[in-house]
Structure formats: structure tokens, C-alpha cells
C-alpha positions in Angstrom: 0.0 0.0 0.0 1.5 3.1 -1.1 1.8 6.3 2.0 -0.7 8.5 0.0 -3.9 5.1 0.6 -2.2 4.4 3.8 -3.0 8.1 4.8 -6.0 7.8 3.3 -7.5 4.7 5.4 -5.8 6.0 9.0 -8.4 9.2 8.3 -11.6 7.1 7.5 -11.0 5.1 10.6 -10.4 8.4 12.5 -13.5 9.7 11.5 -15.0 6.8 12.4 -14.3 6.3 15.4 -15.0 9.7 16.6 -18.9 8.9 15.5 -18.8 5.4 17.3 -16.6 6.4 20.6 -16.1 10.0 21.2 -14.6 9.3 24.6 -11.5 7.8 22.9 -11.6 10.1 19.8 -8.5 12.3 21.6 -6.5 10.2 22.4 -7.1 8.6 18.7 -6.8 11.9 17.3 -3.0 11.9 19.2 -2.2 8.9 18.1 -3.6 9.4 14.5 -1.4 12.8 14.6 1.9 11.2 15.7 1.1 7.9 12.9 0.9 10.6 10.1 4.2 12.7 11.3 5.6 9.3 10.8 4.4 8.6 7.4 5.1 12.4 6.3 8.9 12.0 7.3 9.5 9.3 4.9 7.7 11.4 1.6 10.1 13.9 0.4 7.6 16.0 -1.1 6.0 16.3 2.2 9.2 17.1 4.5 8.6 20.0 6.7 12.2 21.1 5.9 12.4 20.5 2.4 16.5 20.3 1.7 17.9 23.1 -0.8 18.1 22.3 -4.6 21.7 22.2 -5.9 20.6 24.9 -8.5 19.8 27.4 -5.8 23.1 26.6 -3.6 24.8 27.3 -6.8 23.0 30.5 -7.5 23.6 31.9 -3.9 27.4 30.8 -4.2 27.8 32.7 -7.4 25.9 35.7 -5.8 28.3 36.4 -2.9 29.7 39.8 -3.1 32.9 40.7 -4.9 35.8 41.1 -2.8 37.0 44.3 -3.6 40.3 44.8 -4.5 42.5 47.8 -3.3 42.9 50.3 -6.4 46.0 50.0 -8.4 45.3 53.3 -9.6 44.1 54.8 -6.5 47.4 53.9 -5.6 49.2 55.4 -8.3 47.4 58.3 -8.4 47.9 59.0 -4.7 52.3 58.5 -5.1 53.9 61.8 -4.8 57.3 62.8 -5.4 58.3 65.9 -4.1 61.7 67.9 -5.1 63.7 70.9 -5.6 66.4 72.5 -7.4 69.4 70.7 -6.0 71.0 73.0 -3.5 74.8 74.0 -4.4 77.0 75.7 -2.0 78.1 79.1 -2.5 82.0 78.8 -3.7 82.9 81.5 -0.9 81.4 79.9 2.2 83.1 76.7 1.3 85.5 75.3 3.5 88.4 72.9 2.2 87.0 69.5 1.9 89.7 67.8 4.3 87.5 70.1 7.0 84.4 68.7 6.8 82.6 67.0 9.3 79.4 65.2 7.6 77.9 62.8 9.2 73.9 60.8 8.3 73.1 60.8 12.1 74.8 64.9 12.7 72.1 65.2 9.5 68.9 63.8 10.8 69.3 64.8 14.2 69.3 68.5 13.2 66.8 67.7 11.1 64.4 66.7 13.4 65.4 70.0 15.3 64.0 72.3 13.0 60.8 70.0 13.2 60.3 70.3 16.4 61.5 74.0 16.9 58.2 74.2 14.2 56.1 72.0 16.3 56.1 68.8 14.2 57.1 65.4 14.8 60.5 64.1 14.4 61.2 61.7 11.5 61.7 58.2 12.3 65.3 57.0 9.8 64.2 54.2 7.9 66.5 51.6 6.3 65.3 51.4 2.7 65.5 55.4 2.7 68.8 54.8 4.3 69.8 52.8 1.4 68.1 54.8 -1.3 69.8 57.7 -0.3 73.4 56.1 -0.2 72.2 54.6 -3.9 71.9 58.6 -4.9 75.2 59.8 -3.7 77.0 57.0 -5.4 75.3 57.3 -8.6 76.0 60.9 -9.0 79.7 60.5 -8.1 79.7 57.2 -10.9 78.0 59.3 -13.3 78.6 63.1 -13.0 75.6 64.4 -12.6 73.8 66.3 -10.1 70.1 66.1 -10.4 67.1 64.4 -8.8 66.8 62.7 -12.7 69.7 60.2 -13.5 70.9 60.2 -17.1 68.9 56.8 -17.2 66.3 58.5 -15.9 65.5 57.1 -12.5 64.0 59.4 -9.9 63.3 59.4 -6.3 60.3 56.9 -7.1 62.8 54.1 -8.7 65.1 54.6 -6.0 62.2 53.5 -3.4 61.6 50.7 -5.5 65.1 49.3 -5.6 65.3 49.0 -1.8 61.4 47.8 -1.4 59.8 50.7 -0.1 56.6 51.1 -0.6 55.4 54.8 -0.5 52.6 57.0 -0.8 54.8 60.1 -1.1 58.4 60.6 -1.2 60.9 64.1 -1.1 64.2 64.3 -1.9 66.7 66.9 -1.1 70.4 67.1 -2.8 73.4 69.2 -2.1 76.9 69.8 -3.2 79.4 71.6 -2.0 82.1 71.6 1.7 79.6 72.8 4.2 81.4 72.8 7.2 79.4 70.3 9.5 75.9 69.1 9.6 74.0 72.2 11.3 75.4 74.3 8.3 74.2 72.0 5.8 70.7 71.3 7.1 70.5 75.4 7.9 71.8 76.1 4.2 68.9 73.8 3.1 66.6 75.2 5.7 67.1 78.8 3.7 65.9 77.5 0.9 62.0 77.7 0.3 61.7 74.0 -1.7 63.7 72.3 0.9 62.6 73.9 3.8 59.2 72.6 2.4 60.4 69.0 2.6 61.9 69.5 6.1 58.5 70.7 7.7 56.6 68.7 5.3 53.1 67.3 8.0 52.9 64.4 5.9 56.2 62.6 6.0 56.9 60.3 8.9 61.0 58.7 7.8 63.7 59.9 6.7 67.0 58.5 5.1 70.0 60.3 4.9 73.5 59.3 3.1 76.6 61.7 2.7 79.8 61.3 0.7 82.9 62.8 -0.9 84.8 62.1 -4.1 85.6 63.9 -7.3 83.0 66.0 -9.0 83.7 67.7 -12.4 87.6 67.3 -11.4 87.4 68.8 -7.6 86.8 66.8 -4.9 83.6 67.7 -2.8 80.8 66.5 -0.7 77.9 65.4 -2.1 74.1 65.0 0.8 71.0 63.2 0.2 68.2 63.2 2.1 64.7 60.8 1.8 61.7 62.1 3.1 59.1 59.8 2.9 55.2 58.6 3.8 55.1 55.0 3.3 52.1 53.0 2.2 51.6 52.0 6.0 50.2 55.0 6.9 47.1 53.5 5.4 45.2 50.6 6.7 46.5 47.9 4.2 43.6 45.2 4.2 45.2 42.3 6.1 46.2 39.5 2.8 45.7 36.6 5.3 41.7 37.7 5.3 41.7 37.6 1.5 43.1 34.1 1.6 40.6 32.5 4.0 37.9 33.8 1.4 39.2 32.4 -1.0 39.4 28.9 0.9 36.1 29.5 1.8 34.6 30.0 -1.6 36.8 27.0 -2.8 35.2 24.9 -0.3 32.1 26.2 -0.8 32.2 25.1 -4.6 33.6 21.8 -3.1 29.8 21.3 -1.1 28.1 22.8 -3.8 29.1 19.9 -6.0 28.7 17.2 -3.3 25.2 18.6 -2.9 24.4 18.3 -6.2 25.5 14.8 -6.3 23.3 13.3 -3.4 20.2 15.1 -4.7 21.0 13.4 -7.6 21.2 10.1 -5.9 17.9 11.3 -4.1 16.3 12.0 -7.2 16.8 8.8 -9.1 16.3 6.8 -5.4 13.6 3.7 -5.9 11.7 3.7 -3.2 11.9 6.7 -2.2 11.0 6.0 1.8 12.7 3.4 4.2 15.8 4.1 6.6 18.6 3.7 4.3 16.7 6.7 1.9 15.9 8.5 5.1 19.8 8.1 5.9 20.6 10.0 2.6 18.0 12.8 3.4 19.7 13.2 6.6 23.0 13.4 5.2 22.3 16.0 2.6 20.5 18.5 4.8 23.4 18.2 7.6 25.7 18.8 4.3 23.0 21.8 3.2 23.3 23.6 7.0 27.5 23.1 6.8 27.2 24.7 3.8 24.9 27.4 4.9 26.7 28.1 7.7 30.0 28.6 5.7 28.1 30.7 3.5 27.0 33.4 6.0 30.8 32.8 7.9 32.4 33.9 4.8 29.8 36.4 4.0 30.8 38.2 6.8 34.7 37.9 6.4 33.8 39.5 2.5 31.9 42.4 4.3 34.7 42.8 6.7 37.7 42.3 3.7 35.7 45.0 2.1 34.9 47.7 4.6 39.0 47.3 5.0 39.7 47.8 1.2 37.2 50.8 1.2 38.7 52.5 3.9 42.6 52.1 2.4 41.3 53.4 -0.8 39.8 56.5 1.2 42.8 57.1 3.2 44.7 57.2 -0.7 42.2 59.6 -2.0 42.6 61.8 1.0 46.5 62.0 0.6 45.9 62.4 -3.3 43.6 65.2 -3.0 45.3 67.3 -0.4 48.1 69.5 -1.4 48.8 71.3 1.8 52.2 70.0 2.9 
């Protein structure tokens, strides 16, 4: 006897007995109730919690936000390079170059003076700068020049990129010429409107200083470098590690999308469909559709939060981008 006849009989003998003996007719009623859960747990069709089609898991997987990416070209567009005319010393202050008394710490350290006498932070020295700016002063000994373009045409910019640092804006001050110590070299750059800009400049954070002497257009002389910079730090560089457990996610999502679609396959093409071992399948796929549920809504959330991160970076860009006031 099929479920549907069988469901069919157990309600003509509950009606009749509730004309021949009313007395028991509730507690029949009960029993008849709890007889039909029964038979309704073994018809699909008549679940109560009818298990998700592999169709709609794969529509809801393919509609999971975007993670968004952080802008190449906010990026780009928010990279500054700030410079002046390279400062040369005036032939009459010079001092003979066996005199001089240069040093990168004597540099930064009265750096960081005129900050503070101008109510500004000091400059933490930073080790790529540090190397950038030792890169500069050899090149333009090597190669004669004295300019913030190399004859190859590298700038400031390329320099940061040799030695891995990653900037949102970067300064660079030159000078040539036998100032007599540090103070006089960092005053004689302080007198001059472009440099003094990248001295006081509110935006940079590190600096990276490198000094030197050698021959210059047949005369020996000192040649100072110093690397202002803001790095890319200074905005809140979504974390990678969260973009790679949503990525893992959504693989393993795929993974139980397909596994889904498999056992309502098998569920499908089932003969007969009712019995403990088909009940067994049913149980298995719907403790497979609330993993996969669950999964979806976890890494729902971790997109949301991956996002509002990658939203915020590319603001903090934007801001540095659209603000000249140094």
C-alpha cells in the first residue's frame, strides 16, 4: 500500500471512530497525529524542511559579493614625489674638503630639530630610505651628474623601489658643495623655500640620509642626500591573510556545492523513495546543506569585513591624493 492510501485509510477510521466512541476520539486523534508525522517524514515532497536544490546553492554561491580589490590606480594616483632644485653651495662659504665633518646621524638629528622648533614630529630614519639615499650619492659621483633625474632617468620613485619601499609620497633633497658640519648644511637647506618645504613637510613620517665625498667635475667635494618619505603603512592595508581565507572558503564552498548536487542526484533517481537507508541519505544531505549554509553566512561576513578594510585604504589614498597642503 502506497503512503498516499495508507494516509487515506488511517483518516476514514479516524472519523470513524469519533462517531462510534467520542470518549477515545482524543486520544485517537493523538495517536492518529503522531502515525501521520511518521508517514510524512519518509515522503520527500511532504518534508517540513524541504533540503535546498543544488541549483539554488549554486545561484547563492555565485551571488556572494565581490571582494573588492585595493585600487592600483588609487594607488598610483595617490604617489607623490616631491623635489627641488638641487642646492649647491656658495663657492665663498666653502671650507676645504679635508675640514668637513658630515655625518647621516649629525644630519637627521638637526633635522628633526628644525621639526620640532616648528612644532612637528620628528622623523623616524628608515633603512630602505637609508639605502636609497646612499644609492643617490653613489650614482651621481659614478656618473657626473647632479640632479634628482639620473641620465637613465630614474628618480626618487625608482630609487624607493630598488630598496622595497613602498610609499605613498616621497621628497628628496640634494646638495653639493664643503659645508662645514651638519648644522650648516641642514641650515643652508633650511634657507631654501623647496627644501625647507620638505623638512617641515606634515605628511612625512621617515627619513633616510647618506653623505659622501669624491671627485666632482675634477674637484673633490661632498655630495648630501636626504629621503623624506610617507610609506604606504600609513594607510590601513587590508590584512592578505583575510583575503586568503575567502578564498578557501569559496573553494570549499564550490567543493559542497558539488557534493550537494550529487546526493540530490542520488535522491532524485532513489527507488523507493522511503525506508531508513533513503531517510539516511536525506539526513545526510541536509546536515551537508546547513554546513554549507553556515559557511556561506561565515564567509559572507569575512567579505563584508575584507571589504569595509579595502574601502577604507582606498579612502585614506584619495585623501592624501587630494590634499596638497604640505
Amino acid at each position: 500500500m502506497t503512503s498516499l492510501k495508507l494516509l487515506l485509510v488511517i483518516a476514514f477510521l479516524a472519523m470513524g471512530l469519533n462517531f462510534a466512541l467520542p470518549e477515545k476520539s482524543a486520544e485517537f486523534k493523538a495517536r492518529v497525529y503522531d502515525a501521520f508525522q511518521e508517514i510524512t517524514a519518509r515522503i520527500p515532497g511532504l518534508k517540513k524542511d524541504v533540503p535546498e536544490t543544488a541549483d539554488n546553492i549554486k545561484n547563492t554561491l555565485h551571488n556572494l559579493p565581490k571582494t573588492a580589490e585595493v585600487a592600483k590606480d588609487a594607488v598610483d594616483a595617490a604617489k607623490q614625489v616631491i623635489t627641488s632644485s638641487p642646492l649647491r653651495a656658495p663657492a665663498k662659504n666653502e671650507v676645504p674638503v679635508i675640514n668637513v665633518i658630515l655625518t647621516e646621524s649629525g644630519v637627521v638629528s638637526w633635522t628633526n630639530r628644525q621639526r620640532m622648533d616648528n612644532g612637528l614630529q620628528s622623523l623616524k630614519v628608515n633603512s630602505g630610505l637609508n639605502i636609497a639615499a646612499d644609492l643617490k650619492v653613489k650614482d651621481m659621483f659614478t656618473k657626473q651628474y647632479f640632479d634628482h633625474i639620473a641620465p637613465t632617468g630614474e628618480g626618487p620613485g625608482d630609487l624607493a623601489k630598488k630598496t622595497a619601499y613602498e610609499y605613498i609620497m616621497i621628497g628628496e633633497n640634494l646638495a653639493l658643495g664643503n659645508f662645514k658640519d651638519d648644522r650648516e648644511l641642514v641650515q643652508a637647506w633650511m634657507d631654501s623655500p623647496g627644501h625647507r618645504a620638505n623638512i617641515l613637510n606634515t605628511k612625512f613620517t621617515e627619513i633616510g640620509v647618506a653623505v659622501g665625498s669624491g671627485s666632482y667635475e675634477g674637484r673633490d667635494v661632498w655630495i648630501a642626500v636626504q629621503e623624506f618619505g610617507l610609506p604606504l603603512t600609513a594607510c590601513p592595508n587590508p590584512d592578505a591573510n583575510l583575503k586568503n581565507q575567502i578564498v578557501q572558503s569559496q573553494d570549499r564552498l564550490s567543493d559542497l556545492a558539488a557534493e550537494l548536487e550529487r546526493r540530490r542526484g542520488e535522491l532524485e533517481s532513489a527507488e523507493p523513495k522511503s525506508g531508513p537507508e533513503y531517510n539516511k541519505k536525506v539526513q545526510e544531505h541536509n546536515e551537508r546543506v546547513e554546513t554549507y549554509n553556515k559557511l556561506l553566512e561565515e564567509t559572507r561576513a569575512i567579505i563584508t569585513d575584507y571589504n569595509s578594510k579595502v574601502a577604507e585604504f582606498n579612502e585614506c589614498l584619495r585623501n592624501f591624493s587630494a590634499s596638497n597642503e604640505y
